[in-house]
PDB file of N, H, CA, C and O in Angstrom:
ATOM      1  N   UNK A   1       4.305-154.912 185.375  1.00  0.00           N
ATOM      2  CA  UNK A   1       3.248-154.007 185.768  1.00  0.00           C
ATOM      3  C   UNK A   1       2.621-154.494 187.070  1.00  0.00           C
ATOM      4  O   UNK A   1       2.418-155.692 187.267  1.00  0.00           O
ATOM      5  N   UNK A   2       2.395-153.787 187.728  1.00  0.00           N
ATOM      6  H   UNK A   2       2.559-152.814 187.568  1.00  0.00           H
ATOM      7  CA  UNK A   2       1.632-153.551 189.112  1.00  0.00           C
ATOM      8  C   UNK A   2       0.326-152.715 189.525  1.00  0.00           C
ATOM      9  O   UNK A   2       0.322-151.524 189.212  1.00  0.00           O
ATOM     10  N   UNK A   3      -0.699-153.202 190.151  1.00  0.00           N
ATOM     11  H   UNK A   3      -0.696-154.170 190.406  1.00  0.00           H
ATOM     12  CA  UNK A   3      -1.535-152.376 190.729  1.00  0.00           C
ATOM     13  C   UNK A   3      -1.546-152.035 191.513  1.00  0.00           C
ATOM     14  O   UNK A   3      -1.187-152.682 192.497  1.00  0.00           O
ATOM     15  N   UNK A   4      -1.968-150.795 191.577  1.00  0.00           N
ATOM     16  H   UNK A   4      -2.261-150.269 190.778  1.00  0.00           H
ATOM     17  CA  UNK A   4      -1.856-149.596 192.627  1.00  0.00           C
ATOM     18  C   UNK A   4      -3.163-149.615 193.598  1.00  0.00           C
ATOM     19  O   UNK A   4      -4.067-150.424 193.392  1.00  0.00           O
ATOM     20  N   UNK A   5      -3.212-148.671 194.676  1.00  0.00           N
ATOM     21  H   UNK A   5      -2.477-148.014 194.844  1.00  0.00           H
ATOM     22  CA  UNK A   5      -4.032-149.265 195.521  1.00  0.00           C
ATOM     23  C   UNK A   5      -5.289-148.876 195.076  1.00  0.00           C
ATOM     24  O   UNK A   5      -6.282-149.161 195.746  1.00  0.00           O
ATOM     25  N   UNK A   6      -5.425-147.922 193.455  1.00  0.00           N
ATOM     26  H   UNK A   6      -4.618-147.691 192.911  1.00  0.00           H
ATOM     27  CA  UNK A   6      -6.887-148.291 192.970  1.00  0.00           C
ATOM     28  C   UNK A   6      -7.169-148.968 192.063  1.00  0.00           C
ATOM     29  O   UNK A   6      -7.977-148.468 191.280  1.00  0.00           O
ATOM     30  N   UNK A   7      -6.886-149.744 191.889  1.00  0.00           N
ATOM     31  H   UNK A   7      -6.229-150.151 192.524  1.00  0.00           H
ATOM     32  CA  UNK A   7      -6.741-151.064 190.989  1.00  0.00           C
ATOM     33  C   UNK A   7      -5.955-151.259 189.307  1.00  0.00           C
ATOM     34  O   UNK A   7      -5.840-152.162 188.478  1.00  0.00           O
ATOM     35  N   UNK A   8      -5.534-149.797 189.448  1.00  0.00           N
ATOM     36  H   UNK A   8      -5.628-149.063 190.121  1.00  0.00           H
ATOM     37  CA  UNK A   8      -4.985-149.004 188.135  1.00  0.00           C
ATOM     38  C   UNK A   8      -3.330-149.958 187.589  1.00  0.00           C
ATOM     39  O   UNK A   8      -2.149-150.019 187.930  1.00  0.00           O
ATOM     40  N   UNK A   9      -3.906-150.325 186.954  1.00  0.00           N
ATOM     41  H   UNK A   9      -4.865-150.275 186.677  1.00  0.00           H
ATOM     42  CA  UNK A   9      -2.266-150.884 186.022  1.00  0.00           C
ATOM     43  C   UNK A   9      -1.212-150.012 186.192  1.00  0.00           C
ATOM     44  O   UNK A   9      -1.622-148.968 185.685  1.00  0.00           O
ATOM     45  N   UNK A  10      -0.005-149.806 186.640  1.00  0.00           N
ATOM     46  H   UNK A  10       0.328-150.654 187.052  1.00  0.00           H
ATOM     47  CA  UNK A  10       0.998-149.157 186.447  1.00  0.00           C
ATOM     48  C   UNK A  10       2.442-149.990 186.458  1.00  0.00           C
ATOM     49  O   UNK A  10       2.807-151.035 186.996  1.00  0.00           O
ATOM     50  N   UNK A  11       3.142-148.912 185.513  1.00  0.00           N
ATOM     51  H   UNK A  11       2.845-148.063 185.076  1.00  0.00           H
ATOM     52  CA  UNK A  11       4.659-149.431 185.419  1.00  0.00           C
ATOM     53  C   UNK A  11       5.630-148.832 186.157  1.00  0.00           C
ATOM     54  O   UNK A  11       5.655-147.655 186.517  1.00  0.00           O
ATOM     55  N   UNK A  12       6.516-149.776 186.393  1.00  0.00           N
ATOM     56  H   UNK A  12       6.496-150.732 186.101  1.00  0.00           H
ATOM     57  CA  UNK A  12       7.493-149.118 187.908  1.00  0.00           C
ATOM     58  C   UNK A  12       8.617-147.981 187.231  1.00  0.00           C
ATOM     59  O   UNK A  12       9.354-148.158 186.261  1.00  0.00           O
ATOM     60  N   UNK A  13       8.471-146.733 188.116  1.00  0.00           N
ATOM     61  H   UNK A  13       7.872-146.590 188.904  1.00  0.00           H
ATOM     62  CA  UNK A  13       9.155-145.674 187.097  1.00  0.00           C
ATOM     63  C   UNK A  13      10.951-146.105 187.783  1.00  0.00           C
ATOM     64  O   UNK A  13      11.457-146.983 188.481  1.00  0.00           O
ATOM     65  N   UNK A  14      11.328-145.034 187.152  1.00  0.00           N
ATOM     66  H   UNK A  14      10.917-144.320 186.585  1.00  0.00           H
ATOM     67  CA  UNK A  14      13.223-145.261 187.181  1.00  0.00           C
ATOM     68  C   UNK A  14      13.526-143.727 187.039  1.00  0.00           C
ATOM     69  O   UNK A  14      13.165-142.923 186.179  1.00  0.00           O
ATOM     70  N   UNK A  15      14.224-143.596 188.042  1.00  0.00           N
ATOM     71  H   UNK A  15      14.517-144.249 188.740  1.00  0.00           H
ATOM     72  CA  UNK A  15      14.729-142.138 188.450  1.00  0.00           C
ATOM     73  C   UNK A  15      15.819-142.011 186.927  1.00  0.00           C
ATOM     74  O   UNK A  15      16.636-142.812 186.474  1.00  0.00           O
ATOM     75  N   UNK A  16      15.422-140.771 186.491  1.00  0.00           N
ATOM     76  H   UNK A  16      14.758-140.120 186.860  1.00  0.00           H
ATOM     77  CA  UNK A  16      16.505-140.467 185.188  1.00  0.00           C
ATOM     78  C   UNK A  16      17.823-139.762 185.682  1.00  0.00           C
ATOM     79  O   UNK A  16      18.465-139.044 184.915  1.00  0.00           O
ATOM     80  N   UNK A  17      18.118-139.933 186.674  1.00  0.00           N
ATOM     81  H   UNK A  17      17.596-140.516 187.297  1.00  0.00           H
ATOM     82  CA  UNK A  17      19.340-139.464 187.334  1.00  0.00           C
ATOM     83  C   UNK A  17      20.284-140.965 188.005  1.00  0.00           C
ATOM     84  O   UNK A  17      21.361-141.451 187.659  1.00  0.00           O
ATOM     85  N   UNK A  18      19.441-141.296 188.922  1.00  0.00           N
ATOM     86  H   UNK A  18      18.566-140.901 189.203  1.00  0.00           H
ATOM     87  CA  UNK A  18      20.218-142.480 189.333  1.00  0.00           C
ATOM     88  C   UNK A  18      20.008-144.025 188.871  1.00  0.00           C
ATOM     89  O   UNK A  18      20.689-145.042 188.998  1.00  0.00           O
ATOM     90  N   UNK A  19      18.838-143.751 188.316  1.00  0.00           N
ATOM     91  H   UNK A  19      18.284-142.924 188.213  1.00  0.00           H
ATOM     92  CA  UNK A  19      18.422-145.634 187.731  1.00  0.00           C
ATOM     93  C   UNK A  19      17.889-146.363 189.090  1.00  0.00           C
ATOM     94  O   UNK A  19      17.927-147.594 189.087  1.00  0.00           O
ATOM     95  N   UNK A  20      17.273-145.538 190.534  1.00  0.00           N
ATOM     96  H   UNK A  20      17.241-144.539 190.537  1.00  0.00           H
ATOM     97  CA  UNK A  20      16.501-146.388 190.877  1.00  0.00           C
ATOM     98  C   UNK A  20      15.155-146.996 190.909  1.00  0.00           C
ATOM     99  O   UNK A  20      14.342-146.172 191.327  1.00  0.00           O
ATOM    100  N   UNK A  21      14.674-148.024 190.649  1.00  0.00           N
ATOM    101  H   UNK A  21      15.335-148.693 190.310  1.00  0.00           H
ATOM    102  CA  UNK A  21      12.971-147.637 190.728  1.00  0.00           C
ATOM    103  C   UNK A  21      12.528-147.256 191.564  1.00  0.00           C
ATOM    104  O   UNK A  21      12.880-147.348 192.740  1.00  0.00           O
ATOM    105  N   UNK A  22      10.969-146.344 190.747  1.00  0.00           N
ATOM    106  H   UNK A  22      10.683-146.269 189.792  1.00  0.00           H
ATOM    107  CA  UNK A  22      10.715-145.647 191.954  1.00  0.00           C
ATOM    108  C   UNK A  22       9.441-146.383 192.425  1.00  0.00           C
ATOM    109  O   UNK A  22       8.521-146.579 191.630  1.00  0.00           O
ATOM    110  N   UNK A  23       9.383-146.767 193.634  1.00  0.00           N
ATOM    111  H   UNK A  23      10.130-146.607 194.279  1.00  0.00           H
ATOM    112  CA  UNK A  23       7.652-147.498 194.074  1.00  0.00           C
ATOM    113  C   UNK A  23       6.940-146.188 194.575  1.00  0.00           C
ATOM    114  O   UNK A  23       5.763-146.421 194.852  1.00  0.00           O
ATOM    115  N   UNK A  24       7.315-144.856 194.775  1.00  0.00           N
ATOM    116  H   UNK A  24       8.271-144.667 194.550  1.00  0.00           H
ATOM    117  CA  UNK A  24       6.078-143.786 195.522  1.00  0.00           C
ATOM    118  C   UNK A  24       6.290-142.982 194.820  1.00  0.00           C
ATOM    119  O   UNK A  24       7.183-143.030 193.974  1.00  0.00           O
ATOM    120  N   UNK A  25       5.426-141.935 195.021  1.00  0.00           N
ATOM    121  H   UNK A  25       4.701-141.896 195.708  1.00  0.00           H
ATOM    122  CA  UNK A  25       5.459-140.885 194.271  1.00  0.00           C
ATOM    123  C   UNK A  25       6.709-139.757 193.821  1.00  0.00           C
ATOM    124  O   UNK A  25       7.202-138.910 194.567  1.00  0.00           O
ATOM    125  N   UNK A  26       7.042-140.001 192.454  1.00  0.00           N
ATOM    126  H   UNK A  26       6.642-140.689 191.848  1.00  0.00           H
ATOM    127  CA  UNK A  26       8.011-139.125 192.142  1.00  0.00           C
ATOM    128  C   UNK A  26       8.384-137.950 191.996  1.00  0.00           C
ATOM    129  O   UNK A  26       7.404-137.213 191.880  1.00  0.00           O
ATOM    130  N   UNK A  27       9.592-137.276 191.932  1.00  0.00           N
ATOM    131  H   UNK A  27      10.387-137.875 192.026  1.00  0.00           H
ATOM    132  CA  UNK A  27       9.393-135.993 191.990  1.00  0.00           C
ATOM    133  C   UNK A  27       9.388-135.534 190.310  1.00  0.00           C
ATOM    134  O   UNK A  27      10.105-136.120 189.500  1.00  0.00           O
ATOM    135  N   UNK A  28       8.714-134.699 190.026  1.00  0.00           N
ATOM    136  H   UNK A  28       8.131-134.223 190.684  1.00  0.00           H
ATOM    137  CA  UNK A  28       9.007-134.896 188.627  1.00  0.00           C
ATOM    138  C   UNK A  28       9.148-133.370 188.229  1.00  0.00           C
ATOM    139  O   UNK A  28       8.450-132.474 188.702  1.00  0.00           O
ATOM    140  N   UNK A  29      10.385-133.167 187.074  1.00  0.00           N
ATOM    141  H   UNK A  29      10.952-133.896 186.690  1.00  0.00           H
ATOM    142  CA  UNK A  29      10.789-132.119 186.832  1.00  0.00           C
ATOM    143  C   UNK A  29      10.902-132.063 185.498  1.00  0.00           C
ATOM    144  O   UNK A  29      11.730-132.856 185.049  1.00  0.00           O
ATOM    145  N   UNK A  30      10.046-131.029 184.285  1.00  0.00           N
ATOM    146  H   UNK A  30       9.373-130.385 184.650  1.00  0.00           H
ATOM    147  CA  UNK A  30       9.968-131.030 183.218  1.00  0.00           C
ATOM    148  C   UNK A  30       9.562-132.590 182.289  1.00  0.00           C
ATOM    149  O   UNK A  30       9.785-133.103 181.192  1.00  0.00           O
ATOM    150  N   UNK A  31       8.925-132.840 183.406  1.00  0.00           N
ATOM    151  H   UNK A  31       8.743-132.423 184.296  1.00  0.00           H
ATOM    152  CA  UNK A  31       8.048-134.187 183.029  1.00  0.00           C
ATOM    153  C   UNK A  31       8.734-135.681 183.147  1.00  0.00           C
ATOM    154  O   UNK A  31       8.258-136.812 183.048  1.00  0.00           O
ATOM    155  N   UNK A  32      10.173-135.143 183.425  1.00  0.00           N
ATOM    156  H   UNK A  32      10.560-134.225 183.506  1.00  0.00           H
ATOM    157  CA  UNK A  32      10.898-136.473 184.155  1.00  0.00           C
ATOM    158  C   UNK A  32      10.951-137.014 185.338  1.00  0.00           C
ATOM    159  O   UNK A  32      10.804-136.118 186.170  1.00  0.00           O
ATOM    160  N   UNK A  33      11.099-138.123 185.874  1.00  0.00           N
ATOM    161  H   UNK A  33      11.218-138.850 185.198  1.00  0.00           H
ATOM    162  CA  UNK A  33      10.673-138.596 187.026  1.00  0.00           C
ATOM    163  C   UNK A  33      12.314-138.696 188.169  1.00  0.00           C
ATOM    164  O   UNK A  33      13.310-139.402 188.008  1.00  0.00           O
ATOM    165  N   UNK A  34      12.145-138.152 188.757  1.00  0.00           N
ATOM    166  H   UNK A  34      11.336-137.578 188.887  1.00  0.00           H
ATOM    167  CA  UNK A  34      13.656-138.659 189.727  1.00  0.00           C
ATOM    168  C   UNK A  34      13.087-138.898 191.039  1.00  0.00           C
ATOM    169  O   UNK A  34      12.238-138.187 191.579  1.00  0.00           O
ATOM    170  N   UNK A  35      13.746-140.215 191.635  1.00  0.00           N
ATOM    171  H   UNK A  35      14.435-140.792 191.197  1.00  0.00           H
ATOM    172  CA  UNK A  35      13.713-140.251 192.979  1.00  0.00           C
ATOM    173  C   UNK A  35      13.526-139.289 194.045  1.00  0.00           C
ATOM    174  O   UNK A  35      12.683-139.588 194.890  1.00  0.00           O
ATOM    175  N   UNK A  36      14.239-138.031 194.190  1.00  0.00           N
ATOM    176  H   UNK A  36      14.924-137.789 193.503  1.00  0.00           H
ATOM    177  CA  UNK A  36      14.592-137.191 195.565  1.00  0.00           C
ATOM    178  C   UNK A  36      14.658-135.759 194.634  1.00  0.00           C
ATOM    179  O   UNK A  36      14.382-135.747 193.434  1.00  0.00           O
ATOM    180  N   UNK A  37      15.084-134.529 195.430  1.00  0.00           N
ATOM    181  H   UNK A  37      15.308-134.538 196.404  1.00  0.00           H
ATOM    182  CA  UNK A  37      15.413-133.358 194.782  1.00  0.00           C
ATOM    183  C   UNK A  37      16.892-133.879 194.605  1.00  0.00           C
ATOM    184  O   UNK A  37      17.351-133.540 193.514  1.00  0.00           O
ATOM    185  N   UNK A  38      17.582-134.461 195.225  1.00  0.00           N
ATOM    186  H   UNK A  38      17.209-134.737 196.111  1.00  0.00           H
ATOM    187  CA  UNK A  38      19.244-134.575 194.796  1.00  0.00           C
ATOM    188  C   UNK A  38      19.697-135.060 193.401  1.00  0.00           C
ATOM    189  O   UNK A  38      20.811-134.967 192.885  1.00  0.00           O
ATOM    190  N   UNK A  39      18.567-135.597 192.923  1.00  0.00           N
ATOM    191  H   UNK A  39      17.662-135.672 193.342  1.00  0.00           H
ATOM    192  CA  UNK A  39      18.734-136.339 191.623  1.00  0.00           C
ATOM    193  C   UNK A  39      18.057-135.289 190.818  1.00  0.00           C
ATOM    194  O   UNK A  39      18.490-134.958 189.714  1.00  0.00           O
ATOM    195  N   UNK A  40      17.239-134.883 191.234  1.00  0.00           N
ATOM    196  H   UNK A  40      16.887-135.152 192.130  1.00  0.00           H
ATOM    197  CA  UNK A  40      16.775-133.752 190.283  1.00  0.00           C
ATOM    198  C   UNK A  40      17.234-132.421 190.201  1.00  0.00           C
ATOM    199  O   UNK A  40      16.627-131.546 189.585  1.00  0.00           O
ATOM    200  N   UNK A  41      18.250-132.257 190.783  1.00  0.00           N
ATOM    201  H   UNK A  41      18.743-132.969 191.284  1.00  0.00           H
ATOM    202  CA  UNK A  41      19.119-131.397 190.215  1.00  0.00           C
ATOM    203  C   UNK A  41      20.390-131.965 189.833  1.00  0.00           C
ATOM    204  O   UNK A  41      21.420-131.296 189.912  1.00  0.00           O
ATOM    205  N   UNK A  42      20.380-133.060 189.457  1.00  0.00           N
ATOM    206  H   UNK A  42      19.543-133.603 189.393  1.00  0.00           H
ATOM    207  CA  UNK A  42      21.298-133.595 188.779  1.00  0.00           C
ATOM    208  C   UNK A  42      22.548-134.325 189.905  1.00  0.00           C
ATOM    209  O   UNK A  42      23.745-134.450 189.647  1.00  0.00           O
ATOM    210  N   UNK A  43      22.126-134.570 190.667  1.00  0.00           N
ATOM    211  H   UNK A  43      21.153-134.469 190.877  1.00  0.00           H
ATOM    212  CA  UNK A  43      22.850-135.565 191.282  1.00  0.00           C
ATOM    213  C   UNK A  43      23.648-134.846 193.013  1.00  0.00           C
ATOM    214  O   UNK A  43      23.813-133.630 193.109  1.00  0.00           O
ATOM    215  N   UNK A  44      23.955-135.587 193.932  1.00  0.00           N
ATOM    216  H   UNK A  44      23.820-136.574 193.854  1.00  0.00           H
ATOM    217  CA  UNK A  44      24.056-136.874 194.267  1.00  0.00           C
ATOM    218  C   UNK A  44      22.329-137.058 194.740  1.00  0.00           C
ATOM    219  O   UNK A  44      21.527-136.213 195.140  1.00  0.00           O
ATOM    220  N   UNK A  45      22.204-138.299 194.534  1.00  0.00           N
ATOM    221  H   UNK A  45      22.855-138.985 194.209  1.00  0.00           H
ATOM    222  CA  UNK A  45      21.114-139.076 195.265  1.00  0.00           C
ATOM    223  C   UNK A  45      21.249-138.879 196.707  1.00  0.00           C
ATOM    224  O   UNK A  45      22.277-139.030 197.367  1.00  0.00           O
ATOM    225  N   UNK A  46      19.615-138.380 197.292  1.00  0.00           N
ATOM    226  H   UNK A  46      18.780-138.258 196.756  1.00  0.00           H
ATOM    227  CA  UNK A  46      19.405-138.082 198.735  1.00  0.00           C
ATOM    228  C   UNK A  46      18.766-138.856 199.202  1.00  0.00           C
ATOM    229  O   UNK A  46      18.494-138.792 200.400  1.00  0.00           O
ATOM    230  N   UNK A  47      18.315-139.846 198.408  1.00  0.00           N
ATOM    231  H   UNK A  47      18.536-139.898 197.434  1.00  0.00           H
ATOM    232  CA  UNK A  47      17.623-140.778 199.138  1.00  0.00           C
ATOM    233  C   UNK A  47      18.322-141.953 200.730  1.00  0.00           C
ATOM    234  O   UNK A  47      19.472-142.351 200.917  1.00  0.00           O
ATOM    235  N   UNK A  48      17.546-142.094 201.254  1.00  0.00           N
ATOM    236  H   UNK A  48      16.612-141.771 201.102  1.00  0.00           H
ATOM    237  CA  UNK A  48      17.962-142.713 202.653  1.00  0.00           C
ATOM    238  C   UNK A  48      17.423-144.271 202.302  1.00  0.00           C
ATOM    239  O   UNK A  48      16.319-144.512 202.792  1.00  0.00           O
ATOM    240  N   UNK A  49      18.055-145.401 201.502  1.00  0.00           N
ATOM    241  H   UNK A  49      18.951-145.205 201.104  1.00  0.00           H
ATOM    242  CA  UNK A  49      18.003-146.635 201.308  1.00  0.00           C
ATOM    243  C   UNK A  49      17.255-147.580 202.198  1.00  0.00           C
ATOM    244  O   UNK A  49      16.595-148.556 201.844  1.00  0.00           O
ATOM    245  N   UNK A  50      17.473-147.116 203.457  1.00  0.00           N
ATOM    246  H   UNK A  50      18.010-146.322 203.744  1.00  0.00           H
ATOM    247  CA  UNK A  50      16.735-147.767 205.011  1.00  0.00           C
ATOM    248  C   UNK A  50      15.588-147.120 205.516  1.00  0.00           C
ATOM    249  O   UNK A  50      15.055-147.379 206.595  1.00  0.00           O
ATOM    250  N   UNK A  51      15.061-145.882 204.326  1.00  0.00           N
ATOM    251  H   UNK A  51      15.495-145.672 203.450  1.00  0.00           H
ATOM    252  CA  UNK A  51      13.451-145.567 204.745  1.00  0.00           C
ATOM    253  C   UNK A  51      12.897-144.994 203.317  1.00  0.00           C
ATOM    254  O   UNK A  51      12.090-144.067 203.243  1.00  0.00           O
ATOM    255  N   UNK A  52      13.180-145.348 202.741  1.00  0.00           N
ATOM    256  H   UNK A  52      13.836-146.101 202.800  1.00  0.00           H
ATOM    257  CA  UNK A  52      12.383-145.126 201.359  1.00  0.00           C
ATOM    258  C   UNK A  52      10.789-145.528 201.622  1.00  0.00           C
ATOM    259  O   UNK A  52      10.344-146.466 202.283  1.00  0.00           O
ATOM    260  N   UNK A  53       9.960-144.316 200.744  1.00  0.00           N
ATOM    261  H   UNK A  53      10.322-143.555 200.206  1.00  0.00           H
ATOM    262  CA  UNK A  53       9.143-144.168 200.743  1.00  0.00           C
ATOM    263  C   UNK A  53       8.271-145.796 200.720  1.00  0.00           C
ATOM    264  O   UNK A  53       8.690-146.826 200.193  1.00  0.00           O
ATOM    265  N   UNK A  54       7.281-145.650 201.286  1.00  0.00           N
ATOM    266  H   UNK A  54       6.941-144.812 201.714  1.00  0.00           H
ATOM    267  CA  UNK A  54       6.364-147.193 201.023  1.00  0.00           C
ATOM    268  C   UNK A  54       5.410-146.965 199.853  1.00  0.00           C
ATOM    269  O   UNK A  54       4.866-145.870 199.705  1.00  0.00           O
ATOM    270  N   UNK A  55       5.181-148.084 198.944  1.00  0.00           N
ATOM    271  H   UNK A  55       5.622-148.973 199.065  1.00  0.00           H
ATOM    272  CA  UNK A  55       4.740-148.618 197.410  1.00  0.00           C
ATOM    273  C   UNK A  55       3.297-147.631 197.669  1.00  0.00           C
ATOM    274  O   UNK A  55       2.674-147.428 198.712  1.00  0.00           O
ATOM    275  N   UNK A  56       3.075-147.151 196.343  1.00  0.00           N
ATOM    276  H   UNK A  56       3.581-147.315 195.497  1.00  0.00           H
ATOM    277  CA  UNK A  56       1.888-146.445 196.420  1.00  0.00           C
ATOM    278  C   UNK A  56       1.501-144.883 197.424  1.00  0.00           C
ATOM    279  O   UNK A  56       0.395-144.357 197.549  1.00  0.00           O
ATOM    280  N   UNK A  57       2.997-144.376 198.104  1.00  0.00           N
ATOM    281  H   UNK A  57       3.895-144.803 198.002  1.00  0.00           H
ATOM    282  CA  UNK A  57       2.488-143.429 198.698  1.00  0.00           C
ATOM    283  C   UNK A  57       2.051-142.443 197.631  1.00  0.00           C
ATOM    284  O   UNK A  57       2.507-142.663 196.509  1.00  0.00           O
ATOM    285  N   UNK A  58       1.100-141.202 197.804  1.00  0.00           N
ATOM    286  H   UNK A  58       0.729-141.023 198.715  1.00  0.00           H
ATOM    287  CA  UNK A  58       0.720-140.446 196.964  1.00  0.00           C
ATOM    288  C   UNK A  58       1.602-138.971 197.043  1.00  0.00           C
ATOM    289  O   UNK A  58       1.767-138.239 196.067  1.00  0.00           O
ATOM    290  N   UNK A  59       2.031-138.750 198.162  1.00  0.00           N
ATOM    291  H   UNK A  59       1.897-139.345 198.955  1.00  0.00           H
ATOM    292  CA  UNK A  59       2.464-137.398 198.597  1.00  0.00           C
ATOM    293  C   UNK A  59       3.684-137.439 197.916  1.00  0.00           C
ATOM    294  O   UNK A  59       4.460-138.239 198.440  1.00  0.00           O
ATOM    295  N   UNK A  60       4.476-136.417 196.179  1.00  0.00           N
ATOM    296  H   UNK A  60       3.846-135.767 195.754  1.00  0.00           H
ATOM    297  CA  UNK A  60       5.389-136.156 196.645  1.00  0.00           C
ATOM    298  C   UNK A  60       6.403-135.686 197.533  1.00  0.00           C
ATOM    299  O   UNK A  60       6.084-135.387 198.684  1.00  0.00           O
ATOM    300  N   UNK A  61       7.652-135.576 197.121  1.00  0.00           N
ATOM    301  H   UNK A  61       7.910-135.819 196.186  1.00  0.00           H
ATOM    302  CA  UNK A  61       8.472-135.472 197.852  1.00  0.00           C
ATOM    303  C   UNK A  61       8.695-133.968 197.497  1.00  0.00           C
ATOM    304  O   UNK A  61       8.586-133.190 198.445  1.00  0.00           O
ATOM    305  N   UNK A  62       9.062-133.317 195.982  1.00  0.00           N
ATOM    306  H   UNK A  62       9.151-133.949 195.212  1.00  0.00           H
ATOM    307  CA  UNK A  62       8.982-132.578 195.323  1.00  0.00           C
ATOM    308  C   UNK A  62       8.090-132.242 194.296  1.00  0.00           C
ATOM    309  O   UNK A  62       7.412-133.158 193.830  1.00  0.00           O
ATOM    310  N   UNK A  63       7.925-130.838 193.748  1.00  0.00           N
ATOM    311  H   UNK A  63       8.476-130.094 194.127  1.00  0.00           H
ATOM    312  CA  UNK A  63       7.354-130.926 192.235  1.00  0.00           C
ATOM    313  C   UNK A  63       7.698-129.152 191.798  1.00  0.00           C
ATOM    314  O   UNK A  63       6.941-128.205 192.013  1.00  0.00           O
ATOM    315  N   UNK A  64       8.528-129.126 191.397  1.00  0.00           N
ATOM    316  H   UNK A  64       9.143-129.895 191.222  1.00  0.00           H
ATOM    317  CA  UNK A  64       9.445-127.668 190.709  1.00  0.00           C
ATOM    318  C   UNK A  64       9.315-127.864 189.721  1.00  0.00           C
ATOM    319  O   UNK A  64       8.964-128.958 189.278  1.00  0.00           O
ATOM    320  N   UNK A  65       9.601-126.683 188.938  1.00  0.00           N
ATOM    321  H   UNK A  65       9.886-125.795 189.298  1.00  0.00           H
ATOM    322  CA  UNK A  65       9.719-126.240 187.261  1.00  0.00           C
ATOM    323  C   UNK A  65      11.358-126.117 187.046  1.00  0.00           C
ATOM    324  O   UNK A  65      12.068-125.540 187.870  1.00  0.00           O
ATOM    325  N   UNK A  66      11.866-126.725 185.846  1.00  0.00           N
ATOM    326  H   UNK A  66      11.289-127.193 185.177  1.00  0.00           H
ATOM    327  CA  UNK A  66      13.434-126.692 185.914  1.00  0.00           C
ATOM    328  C   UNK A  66      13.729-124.904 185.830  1.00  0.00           C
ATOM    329  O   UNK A  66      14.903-124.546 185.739  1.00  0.00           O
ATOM    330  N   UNK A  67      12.827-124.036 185.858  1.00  0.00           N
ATOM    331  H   UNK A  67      11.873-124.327 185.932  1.00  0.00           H
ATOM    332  CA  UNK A  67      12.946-122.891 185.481  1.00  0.00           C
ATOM    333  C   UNK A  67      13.572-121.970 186.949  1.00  0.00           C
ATOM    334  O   UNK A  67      14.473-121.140 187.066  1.00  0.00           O
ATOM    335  N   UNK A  68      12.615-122.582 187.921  1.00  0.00           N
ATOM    336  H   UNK A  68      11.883-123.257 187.826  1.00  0.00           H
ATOM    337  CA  UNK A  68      12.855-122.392 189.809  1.00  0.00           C
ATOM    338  C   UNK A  68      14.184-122.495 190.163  1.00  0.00           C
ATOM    339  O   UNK A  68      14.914-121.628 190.642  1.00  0.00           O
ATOM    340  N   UNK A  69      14.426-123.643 189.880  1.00  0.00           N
ATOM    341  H   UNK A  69      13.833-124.348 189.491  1.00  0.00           H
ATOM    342  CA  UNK A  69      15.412-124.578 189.727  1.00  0.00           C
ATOM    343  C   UNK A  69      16.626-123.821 189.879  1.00  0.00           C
ATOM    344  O   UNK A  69      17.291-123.510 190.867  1.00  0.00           O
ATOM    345  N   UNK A  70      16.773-123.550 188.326  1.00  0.00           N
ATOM    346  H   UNK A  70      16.232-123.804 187.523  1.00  0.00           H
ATOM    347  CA  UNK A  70      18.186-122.957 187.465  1.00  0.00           C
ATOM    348  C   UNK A  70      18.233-121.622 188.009  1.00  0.00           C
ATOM    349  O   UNK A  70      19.375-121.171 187.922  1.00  0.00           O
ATOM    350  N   UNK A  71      17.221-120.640 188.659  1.00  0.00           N
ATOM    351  H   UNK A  71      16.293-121.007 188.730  1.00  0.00           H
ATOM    352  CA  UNK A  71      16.811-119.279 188.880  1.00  0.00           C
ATOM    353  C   UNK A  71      17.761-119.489 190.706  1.00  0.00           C
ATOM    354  O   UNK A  71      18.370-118.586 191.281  1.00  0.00           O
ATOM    355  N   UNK A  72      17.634-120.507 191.060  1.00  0.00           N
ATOM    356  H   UNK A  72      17.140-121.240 190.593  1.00  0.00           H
ATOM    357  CA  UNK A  72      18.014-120.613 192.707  1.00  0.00           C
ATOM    358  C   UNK A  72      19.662-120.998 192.106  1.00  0.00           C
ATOM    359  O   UNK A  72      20.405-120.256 192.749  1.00  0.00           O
ATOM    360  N   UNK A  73      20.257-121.599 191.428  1.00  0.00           N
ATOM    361  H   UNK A  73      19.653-122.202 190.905  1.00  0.00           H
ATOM    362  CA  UNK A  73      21.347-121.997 190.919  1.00  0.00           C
ATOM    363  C   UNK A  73      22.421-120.740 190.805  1.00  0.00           C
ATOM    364  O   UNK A  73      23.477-120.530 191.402  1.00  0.00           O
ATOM    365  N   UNK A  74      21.736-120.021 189.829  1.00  0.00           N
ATOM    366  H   UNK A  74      20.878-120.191 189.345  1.00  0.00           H
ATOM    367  CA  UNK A  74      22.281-119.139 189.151  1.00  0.00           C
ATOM    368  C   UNK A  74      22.146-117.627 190.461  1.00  0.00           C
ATOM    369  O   UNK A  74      22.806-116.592 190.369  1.00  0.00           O
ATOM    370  N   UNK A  75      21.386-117.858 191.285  1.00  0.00           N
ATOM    371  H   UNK A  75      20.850-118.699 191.360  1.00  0.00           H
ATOM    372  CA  UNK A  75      21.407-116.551 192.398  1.00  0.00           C
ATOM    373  C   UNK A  75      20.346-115.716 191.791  1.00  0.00           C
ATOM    374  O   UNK A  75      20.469-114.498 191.919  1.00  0.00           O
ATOM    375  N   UNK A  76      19.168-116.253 191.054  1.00  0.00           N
ATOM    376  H   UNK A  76      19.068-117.243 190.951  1.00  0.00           H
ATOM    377  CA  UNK A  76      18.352-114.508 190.599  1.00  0.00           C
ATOM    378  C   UNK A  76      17.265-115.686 190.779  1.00  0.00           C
ATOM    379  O   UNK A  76      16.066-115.447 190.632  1.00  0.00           O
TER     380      UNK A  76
END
């Protein structure tokens, strides 16, 4: 566990797509946490390894309903 920059206890999340931890704000879809939108639609990972977000940013990246999602997938 780690504190955040308001002094708040937190645990380091893990993208449920790729298994990386995440240090900034996640994107989270039906209450799961993934790294990038690439993982949250189920893969490949879009993340850029050589500029990942810095610890504690607040701004996601994403935040969709798997409902958006599957509706852009499917063409309706």
């Amino acid at each position: 566990m780690e504190k955040g920059m308001a002094g708040v206890m937190h645990s380091e999340l893990t993208c449920t797509n790729c298994g990386i931890g995440i240090h900034w704000q996640p994107t989270i879809v039906d209450g799961r946490p993934y790294c990038c939108l690439g993982c949250a639609r189920g893969g490949p990972c879009e993340c850029d390894y050589d500029n990942l977000p810095q610890r504690d940013e607040v701004n996601a990246l994403v935040l969709k309903r798997s409902r958006e999602m599957l509706a852009r997938r499917s063409g309706g």
